[in-house]
C-alpha positions as CSV (number, residue, x, y, z in Angstrom):
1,X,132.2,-14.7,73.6
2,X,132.9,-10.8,74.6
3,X,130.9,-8.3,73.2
4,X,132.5,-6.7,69.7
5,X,134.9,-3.3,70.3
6,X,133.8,-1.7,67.4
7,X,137.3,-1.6,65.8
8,X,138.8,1.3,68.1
9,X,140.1,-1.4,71.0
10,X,141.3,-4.5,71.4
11,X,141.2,-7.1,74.0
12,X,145.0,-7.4,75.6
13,X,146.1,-10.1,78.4
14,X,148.8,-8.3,80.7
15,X,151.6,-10.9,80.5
16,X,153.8,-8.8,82.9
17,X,153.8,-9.4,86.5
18,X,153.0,-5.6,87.4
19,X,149.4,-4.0,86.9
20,X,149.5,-1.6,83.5
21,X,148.4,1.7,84.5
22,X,145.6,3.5,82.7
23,X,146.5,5.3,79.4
24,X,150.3,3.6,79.5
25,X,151.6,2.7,76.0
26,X,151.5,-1.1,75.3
27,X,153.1,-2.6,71.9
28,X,153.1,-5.5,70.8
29,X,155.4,-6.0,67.2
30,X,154.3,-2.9,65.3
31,X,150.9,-2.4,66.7
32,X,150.5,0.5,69.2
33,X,147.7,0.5,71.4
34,X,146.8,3.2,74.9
35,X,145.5,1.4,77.9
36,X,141.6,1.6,79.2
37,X,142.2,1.4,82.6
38,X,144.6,-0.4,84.4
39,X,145.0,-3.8,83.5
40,X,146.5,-6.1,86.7
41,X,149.2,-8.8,86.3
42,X,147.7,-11.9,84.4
43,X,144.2,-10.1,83.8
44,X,142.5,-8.6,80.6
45,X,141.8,-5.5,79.7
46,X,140.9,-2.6,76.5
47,X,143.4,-1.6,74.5
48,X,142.9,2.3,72.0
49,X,144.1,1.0,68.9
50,X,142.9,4.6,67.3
51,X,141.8,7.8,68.7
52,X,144.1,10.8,69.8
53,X,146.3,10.6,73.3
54,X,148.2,12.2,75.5
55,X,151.9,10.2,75.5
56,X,155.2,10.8,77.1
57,X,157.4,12.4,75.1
58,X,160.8,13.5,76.4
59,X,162.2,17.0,77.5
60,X,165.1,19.1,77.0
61,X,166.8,20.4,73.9
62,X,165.4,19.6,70.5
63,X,162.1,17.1,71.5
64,X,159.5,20.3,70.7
65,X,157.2,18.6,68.0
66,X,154.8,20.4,65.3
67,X,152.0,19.6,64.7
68,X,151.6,17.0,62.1
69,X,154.6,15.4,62.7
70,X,154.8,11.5,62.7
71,X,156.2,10.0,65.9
72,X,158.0,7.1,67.0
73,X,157.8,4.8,70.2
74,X,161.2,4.9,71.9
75,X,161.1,1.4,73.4
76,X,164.5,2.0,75.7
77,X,162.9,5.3,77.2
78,X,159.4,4.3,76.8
79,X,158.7,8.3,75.1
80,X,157.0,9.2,71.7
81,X,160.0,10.5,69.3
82,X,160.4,12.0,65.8
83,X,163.5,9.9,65.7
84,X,162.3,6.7,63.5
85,X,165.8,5.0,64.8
86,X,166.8,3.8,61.4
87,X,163.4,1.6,61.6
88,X,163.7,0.4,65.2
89,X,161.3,2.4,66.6
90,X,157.9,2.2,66.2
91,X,155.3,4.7,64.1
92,X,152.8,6.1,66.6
93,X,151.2,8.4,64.7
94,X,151.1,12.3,63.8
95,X,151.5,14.9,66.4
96,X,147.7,16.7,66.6
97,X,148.6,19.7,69.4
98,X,152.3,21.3,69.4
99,X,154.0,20.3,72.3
100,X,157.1,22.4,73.5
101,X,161.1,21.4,74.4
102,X,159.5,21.6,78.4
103,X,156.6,19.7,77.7
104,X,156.3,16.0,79.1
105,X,153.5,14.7,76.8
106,X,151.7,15.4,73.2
107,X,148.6,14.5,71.6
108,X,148.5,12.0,69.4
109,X,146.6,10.3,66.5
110,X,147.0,6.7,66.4
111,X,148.2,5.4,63.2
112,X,147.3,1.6,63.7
């Protein structure tokens, strides 16, 4: 048996056939989680289940985001969103650091 993760990762088998790059979003159903380090094809690996990350966010007209917002996982274009999607997309968390219409990431709080 592994060692405990105190509650702020989880344990995560990489069912893909590529290798998950450090600090890429994984979900799985509803729960949100920020990758260790990269996590090969078929291996094991840490998953943040809470904490505050940088994440993709898209760019262009209308994605600047305040802080406190609550954001979305956009799935299709694999980018944090305010856009809830009528419930398809998943909660993130809240926006901690403003991030601007030219800016290609914000921090975020995990809401898990």
């Amino acid at each position: 048996m592994t060692a405990p993760l105190e509650g702020k990762k989880i344990r995560y088998t990489n069912g893909g056939g590529t290798t998950i790059a450090a600090g890429t979003t994984v979900v799985q159903g509803t729960l949100i989680g920020v990758a260790e380090k990269a996590i090969a094809a078929a291996a094991e690996g840490n998953l943040f289940v809470q904490g505050v990350h940088d994440l993709p966010k898209a760019t262009g007209a209308g994605t600047d985001l305040t802080v406190g917002t609550k954001v979305y996982w956009d799935a299709v274009n694999s980018v944090v969103t305010s856009d809830d999607n009528d419930g398809a997309n998943v909660l993130v968390g809240q926006v901690t650091v403003a991030a601007l219409t030219t800016d290609a990431t914000v921090r975020v709080r995990l809401s898990n």
